[in-house]
C-alpha positions as CSV (number, residue, x, y, z in Angstrom):
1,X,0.0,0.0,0.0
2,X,1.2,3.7,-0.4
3,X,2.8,5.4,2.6
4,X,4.3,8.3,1.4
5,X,2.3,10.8,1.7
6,X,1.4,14.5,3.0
7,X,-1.3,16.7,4.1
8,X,-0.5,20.2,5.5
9,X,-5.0,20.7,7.0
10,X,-6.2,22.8,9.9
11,X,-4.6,23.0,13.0
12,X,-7.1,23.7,14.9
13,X,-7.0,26.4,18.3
14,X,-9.7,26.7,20.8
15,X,-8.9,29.8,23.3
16,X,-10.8,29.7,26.3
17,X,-11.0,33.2,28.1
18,X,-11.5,33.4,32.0
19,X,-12.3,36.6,33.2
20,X,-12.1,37.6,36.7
21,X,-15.1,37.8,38.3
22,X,-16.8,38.1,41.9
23,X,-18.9,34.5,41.3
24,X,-17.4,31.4,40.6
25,X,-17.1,30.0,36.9
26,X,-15.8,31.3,33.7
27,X,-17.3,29.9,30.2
28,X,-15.9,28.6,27.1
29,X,-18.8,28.3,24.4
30,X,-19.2,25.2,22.3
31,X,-17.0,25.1,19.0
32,X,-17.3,22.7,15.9
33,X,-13.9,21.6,14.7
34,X,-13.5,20.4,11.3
35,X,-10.8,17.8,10.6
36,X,-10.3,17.0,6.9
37,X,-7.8,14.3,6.0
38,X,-7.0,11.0,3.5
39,X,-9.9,8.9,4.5
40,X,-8.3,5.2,6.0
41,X,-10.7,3.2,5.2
42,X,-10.1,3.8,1.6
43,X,-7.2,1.4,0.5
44,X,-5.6,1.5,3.7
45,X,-4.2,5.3,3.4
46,X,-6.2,7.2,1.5
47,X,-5.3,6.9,-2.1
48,X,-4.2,4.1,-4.6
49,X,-2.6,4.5,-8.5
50,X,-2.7,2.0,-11.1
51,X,-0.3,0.7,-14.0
52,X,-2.5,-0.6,-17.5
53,X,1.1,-1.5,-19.1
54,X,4.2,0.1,-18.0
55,X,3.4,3.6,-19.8
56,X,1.2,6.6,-19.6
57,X,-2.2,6.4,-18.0
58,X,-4.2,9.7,-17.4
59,X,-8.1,9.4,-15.7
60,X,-9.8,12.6,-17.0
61,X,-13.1,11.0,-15.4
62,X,-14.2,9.7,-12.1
63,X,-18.0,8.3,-11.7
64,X,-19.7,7.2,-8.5
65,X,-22.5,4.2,-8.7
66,X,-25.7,4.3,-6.5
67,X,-23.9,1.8,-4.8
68,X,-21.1,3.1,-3.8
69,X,-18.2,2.0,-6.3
70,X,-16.3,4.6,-8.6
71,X,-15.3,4.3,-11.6
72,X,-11.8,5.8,-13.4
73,X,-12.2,6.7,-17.0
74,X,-9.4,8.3,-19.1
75,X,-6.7,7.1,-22.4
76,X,-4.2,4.3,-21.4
77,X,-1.0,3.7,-23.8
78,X,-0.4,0.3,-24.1
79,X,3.2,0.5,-26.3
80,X,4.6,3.6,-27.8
81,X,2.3,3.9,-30.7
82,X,-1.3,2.7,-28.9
83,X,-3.3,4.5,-27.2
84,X,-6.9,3.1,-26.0
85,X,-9.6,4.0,-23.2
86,X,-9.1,3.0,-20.0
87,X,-11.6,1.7,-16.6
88,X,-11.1,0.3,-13.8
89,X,-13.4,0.5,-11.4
90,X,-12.8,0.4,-7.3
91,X,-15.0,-0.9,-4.4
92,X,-15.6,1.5,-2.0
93,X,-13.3,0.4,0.1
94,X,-10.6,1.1,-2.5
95,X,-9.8,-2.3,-3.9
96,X,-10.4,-3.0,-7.8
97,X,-13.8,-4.2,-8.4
98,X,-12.7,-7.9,-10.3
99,X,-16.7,-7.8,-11.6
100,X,-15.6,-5.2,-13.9
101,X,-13.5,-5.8,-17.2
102,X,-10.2,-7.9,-16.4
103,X,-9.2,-8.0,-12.5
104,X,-11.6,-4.5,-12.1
105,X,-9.4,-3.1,-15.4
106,X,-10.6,-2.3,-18.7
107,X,-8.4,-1.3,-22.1
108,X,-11.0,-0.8,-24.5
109,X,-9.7,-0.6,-28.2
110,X,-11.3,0.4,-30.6
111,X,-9.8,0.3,-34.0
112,X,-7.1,3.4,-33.5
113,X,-6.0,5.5,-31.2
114,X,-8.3,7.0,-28.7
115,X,-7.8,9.9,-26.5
116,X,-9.4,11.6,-23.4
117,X,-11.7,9.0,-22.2
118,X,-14.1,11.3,-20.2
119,X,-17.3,9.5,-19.2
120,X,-20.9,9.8,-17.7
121,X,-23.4,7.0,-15.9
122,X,-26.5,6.6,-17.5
123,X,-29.6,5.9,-15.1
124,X,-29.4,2.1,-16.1
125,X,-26.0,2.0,-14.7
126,X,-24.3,2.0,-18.5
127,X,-21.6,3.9,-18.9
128,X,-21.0,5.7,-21.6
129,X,-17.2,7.1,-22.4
130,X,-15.9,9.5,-25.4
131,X,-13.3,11.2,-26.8
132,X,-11.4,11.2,-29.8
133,X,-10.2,8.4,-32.3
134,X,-7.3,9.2,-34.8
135,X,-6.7,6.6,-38.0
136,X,-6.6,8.4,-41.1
137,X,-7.8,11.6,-39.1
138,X,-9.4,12.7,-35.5
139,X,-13.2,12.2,-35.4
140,X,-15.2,11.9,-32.5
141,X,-16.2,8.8,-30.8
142,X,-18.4,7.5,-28.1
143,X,-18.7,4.3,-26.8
144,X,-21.2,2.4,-24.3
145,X,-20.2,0.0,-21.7
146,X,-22.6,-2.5,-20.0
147,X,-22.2,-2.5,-16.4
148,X,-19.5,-5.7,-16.4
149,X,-17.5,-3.1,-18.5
150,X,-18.3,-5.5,-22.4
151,X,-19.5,-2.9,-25.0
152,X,-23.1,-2.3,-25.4
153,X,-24.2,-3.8,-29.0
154,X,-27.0,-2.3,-29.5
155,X,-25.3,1.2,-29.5
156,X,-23.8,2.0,-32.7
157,X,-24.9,-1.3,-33.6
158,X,-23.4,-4.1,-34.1
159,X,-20.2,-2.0,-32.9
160,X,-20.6,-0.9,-29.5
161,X,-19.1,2.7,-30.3
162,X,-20.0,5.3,-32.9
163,X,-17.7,7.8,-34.9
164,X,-18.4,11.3,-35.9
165,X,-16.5,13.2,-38.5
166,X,-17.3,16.7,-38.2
167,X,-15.1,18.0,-40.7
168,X,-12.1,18.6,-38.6
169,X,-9.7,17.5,-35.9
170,X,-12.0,16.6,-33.8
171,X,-12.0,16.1,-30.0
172,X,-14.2,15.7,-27.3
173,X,-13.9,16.9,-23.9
174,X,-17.4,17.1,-21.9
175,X,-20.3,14.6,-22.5
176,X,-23.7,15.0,-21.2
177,X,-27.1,12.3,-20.7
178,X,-30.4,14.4,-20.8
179,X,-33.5,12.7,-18.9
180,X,-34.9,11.4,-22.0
181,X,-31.2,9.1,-23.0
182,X,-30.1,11.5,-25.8
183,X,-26.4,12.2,-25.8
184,X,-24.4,15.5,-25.6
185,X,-20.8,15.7,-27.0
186,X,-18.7,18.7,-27.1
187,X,-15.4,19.9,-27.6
188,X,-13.4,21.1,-30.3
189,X,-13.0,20.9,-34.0
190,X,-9.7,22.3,-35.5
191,X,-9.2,23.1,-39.6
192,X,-7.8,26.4,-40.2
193,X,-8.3,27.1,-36.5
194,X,-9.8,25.8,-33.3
195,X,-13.9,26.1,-32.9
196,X,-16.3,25.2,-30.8
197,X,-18.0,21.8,-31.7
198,X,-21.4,20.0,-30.6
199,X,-23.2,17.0,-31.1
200,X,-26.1,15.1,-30.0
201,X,-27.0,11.6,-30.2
202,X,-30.4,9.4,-29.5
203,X,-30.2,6.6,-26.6
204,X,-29.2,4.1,-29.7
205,X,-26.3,6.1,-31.1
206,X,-27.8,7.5,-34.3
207,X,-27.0,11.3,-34.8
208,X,-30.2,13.1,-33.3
209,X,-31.0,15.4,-37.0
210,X,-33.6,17.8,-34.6
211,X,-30.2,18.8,-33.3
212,X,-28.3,21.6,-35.7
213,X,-30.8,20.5,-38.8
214,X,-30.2,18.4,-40.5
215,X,-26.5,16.7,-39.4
216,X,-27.4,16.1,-35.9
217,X,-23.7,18.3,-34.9
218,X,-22.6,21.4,-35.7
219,X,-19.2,23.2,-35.7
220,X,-19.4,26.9,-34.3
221,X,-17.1,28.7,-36.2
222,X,-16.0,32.2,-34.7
223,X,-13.9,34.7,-36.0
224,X,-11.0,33.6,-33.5
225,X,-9.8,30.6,-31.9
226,X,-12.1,28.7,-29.4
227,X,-11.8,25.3,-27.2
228,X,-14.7,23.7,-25.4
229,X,-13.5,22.0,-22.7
230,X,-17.1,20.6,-20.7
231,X,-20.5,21.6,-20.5
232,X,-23.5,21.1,-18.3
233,X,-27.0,20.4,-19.3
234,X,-30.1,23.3,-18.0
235,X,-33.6,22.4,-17.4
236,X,-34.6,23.4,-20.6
237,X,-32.5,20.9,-22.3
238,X,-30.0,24.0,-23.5
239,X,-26.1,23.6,-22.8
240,X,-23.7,25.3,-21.5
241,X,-20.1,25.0,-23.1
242,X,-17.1,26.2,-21.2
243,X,-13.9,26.8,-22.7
244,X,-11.5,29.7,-24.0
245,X,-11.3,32.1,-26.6
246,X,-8.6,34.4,-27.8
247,X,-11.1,37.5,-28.6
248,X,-8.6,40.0,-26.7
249,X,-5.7,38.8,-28.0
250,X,-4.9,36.6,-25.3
251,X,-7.2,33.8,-24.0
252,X,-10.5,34.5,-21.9
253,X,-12.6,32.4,-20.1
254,X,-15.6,31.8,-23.1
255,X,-19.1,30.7,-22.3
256,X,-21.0,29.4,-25.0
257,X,-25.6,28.5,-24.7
258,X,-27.1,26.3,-27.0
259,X,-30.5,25.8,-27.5
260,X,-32.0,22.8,-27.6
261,X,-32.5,23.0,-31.8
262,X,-28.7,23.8,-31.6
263,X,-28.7,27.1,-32.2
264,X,-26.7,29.7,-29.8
265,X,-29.1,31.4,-27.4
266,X,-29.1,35.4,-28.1
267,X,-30.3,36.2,-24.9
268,X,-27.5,34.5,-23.3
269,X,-24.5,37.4,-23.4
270,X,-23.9,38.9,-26.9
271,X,-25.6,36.1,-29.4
272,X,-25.3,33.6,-27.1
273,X,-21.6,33.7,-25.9
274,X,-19.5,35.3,-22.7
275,X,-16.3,35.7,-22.2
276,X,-14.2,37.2,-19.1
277,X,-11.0,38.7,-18.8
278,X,-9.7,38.4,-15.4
279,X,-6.4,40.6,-14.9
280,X,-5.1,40.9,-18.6
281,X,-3.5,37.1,-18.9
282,X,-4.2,34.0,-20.0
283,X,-7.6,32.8,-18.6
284,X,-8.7,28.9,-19.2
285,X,-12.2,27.5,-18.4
286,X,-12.0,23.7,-18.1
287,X,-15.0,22.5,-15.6
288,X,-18.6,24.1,-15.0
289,X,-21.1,23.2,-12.6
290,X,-24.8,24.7,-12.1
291,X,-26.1,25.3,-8.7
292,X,-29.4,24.5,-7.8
293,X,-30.7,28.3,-8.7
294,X,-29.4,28.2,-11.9
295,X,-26.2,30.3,-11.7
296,X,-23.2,29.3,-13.3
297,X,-19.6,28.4,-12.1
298,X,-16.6,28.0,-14.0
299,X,-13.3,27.4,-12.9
300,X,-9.8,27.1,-14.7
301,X,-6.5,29.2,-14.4
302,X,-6.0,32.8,-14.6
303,X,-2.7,34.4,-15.2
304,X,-2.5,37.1,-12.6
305,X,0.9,39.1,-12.8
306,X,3.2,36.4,-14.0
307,X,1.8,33.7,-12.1
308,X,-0.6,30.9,-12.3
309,X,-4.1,30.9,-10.0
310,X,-6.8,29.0,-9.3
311,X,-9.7,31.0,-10.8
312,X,-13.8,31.1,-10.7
313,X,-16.4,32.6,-12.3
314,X,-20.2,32.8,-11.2
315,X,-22.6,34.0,-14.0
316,X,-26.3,34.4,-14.2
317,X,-29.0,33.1,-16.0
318,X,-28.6,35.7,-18.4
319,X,-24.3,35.2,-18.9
320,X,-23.9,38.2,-16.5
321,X,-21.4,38.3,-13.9
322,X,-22.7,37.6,-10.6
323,X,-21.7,40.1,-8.4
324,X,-22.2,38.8,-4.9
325,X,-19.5,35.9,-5.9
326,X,-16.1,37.4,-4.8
327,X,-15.0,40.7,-6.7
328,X,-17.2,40.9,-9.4
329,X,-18.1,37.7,-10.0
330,X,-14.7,36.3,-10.0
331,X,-12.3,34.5,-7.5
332,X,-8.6,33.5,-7.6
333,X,-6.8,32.3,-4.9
334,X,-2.6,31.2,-4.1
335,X,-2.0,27.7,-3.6
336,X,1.3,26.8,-3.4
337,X,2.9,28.1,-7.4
338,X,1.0,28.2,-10.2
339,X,-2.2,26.5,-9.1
340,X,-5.1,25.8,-11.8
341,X,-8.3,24.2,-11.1
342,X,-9.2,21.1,-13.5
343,X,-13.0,20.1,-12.3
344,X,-15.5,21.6,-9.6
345,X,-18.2,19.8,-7.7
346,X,-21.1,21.8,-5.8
347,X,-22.8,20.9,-2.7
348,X,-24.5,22.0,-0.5
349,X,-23.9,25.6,-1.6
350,X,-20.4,24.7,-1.2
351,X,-18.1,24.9,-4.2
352,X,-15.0,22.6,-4.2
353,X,-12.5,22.2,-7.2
354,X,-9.7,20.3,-7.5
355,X,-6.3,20.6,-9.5
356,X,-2.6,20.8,-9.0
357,X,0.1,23.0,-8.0
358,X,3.9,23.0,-7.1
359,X,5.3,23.0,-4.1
360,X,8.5,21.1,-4.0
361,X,7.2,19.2,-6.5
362,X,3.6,19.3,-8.6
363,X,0.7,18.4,-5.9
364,X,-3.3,17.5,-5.9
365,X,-5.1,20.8,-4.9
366,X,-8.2,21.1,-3.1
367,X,-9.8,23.9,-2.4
368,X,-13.6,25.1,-0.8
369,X,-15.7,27.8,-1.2
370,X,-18.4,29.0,0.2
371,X,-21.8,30.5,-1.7
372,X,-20.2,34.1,-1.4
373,X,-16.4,33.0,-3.5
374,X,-14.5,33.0,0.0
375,X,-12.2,30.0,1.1
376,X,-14.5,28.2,3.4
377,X,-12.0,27.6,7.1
378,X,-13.4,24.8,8.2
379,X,-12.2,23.3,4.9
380,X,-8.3,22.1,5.2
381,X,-6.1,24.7,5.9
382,X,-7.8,28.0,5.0
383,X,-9.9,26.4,2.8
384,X,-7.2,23.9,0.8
385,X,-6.1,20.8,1.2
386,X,-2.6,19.9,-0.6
387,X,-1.5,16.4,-1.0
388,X,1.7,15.4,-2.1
389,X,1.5,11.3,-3.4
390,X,5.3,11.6,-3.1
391,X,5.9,11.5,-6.6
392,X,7.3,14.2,-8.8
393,X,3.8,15.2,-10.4
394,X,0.2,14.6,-9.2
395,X,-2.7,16.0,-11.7
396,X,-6.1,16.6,-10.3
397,X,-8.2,16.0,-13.3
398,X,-12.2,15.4,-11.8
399,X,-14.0,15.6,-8.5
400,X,-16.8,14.2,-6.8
401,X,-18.5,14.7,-4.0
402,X,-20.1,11.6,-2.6
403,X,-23.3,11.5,-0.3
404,X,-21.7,11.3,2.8
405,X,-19.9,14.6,2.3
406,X,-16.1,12.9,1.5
407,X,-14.7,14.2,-1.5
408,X,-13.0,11.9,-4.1
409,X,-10.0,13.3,-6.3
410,X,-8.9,11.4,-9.4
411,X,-6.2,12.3,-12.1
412,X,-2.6,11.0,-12.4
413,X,0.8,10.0,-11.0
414,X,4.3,10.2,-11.9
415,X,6.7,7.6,-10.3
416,X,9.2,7.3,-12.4
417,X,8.9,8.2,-16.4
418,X,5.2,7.3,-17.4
419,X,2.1,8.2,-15.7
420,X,-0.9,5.7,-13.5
421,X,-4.3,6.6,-12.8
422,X,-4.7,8.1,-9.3
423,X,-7.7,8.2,-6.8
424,X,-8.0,10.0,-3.7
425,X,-10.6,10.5,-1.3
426,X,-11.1,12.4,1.5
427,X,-13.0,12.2,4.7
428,X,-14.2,15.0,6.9
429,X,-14.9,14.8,10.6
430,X,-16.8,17.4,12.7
431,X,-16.2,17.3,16.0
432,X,-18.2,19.6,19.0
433,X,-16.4,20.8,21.8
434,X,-19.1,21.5,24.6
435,X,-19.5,24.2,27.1
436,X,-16.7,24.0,29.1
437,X,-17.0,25.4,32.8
438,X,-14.1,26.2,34.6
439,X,-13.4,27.9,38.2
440,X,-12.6,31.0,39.0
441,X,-9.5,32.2,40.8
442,X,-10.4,35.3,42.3
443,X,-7.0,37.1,43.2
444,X,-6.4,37.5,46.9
445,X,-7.6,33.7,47.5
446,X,-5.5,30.7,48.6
């Protein structure tokens, strides 16, 4: 089991004043202490890697089951020209699920070489996984798993797995499930330049040809470069793409609405797209999440100075900066050097993200915030959590927040030249100090 490890959370004080006074106790009023660390119970210490074949492995997904197992999703190399999807999936006590695939591990080729490997749970407990396939170019492609991890037939049928050539390179990064099955796919599509790409599928893998009349996908194509990196699904069925554009020359954090027929929403920002500049760098949206009134965060990295930081946006309904979220609507915060936020959960009215920063080496980064954009202090240490895996680079890539309230981190590990898949998850204690009554020494008295 892993051993090496660090944590640098809350040291908690309690100060207890007693006043001098004429009658004979002094009070302390009860405190709640909260105590974030590596949960235990969770493969002994907290956090386990895994090795598909010797090389790179990157999880760009991590899933939780009604029942309590996660699933790891993300592109495996299996020599120096392969690359498939990877899966393994992980009891909750942290030990490979050998139901799943081979041993609780999955390569899944198919045909080429696929990147990315971010996925989503259907209701049925299917899972379905995406990203890009390169042969004789880069097309999309989605895939659907059975819940043993053996592809689903009867999507894409007889294959398992569908491709989409939208004209381009084309990648994607965020994948979405609607109520009704249909299938949300978005990312990029690169020919002269980089642009915004969408597609939407029915439950059995066809192209859905309501969507962006009549190819079922469209390619946004913007007088700059774009790159969608995830979206989220509204009640209304419309998406939300986040990404980055270079509008101003460098890139901003870009917001992107689609309506449900495809089309951008043009009451959404200026014809349906947003971007923000924080502080004159290089600003990159890679996770959104949409709280339960219908605002809008993003996080990413914002260039502030010269440096790196972890930085959130809140939006309205309308694209508009919230203003009651941190300075305007935005948030970045110092973590270590050059910190950048990869995924965000939201509970609660809490906001966590996870990502990576250096201290003496590249570390997993957690950090909490509450509804207002400040670092929650009951949360780690001032609000972050930094774990070292004692390798020399650990990559936050997705979060999760499972019902109990403990937070489970997945990304990547470096130690030695290649890459594993890396799961952490962490456990959060509240303790309640009671009222504490202590005598009085009045001066003059033996």
């Amino acid at each position: 089991m892993n051993t090496n490890f660090r944590i640098r959370s809350t040291l908690a004080a309690i100060l207890l004043f007693v006043g001098l006074l004429s009658a004979g106790y002094a009070q302390a009023d009860s405190a709640n202490i909260t105590s974030v660390s590596l949960d235990p119970t969770f493969s002994d210490d907290g956090w386990t890697t895994l090795d598909f074949f010797g090389r790179s492995d990157i999880v760009d997904s991590v899933l939780i089951q009604p029942d309590g197992r996660l699933i790891l999703s993300g592109q495996v190399a299996v020599n120096t020209t392969s690359r498939d999807f990877g899966l393994a999936r992980y009891n909750p006590d942290g030990t490979l699920d050998d139901t799943f695939g081979t041993g609780g591990m999955l390569n899944l080729d198919l045909g080429g070489r696929e990147y990315t490997g971010v996925a989503v749970l259907q209701s049925d407990g299917k899972i379905v996984v995406g990203g890009e396939q390169s042969i004789s170019g880069t097309d999309f492609i989605i895939a659907r798993l059975n819940t043993d991890g053996s592809l689903d037939t009867t999507f894409g049928a007889p294959n398992g797995y569908v491709v989409t050539d939208l004209g381009g390179s084309d990648s994607i990064y965020g994948l979405a499930i609607l109520p009704d099955g249909r299938i949300v796919a978005a990312g990029s599509s690169y020919s002269t330049d980089s642009d915004l790409a969408i597609a939407r599928y029915n439950p059995n893998g066809s192209l859905d040809t309501t969507f962006a009349a009549p190819n079922g996908y469209q390619v946004i194509d913007l007088p700059n470069e774009q790159n969608g990196n995830n979206i989220t699904l509204q009640a209304d069925g419309a998406i939300v793409l986040a990404g980055s554009t270079d509008a101003n020359g460098l890139m901003d954090f870009l917001l992107a609405r689609i309506n449900p027929d495809g089309g951008l929403d043009p009451t959404f920002g200026t014809g349906g797209l947003v971007t923000t500049d924080f502080s004159g760098g290089v600003d990159v949206a890679l996770d959104l999440a949409q709280q339960p009134d219908g605002k809008l965060v993003a996080v990413g990295s914002a260039t502030v100075g010269s440096a790196s930081h972890i930085a959130l946006a809140r939006y309205n309904a309308d694209g508009s900066l919230d203003e009651t979220f941190g300075i305007n609507g935005l948030v970045t915060t110092v973590a270590g050097n050059y910190p950048g936020a990869h995924a965000v959960a939201i509970q609660g009215g809490l906001i966590t993200v996870a990502g990576e920063c250096f201290v003496s080496d590249v570390d997993f980064v957690v950090a909490r915030y509450d509804s207002t954009g400040s670092l929650d202090p009951n949360f780690g240490s001032g609000g972050l959590i930094i774990s070292d895996l004692g390798t020399a680079y650990d990559g936050a890539r997705d979060i999760l927040i499972q019902p109990n309230g403990d937070v489970v981190v997945a990304g990547f590990t470096q130690p030695g030249t290649y890459y594993d898949f890396a799961i952490a998850r962490y456990t959060t204690t509240f303790t309640t100090i009671s009222r504490i009554f202590l005598p009085t020494l009045v001066k003059g008295t033996p």
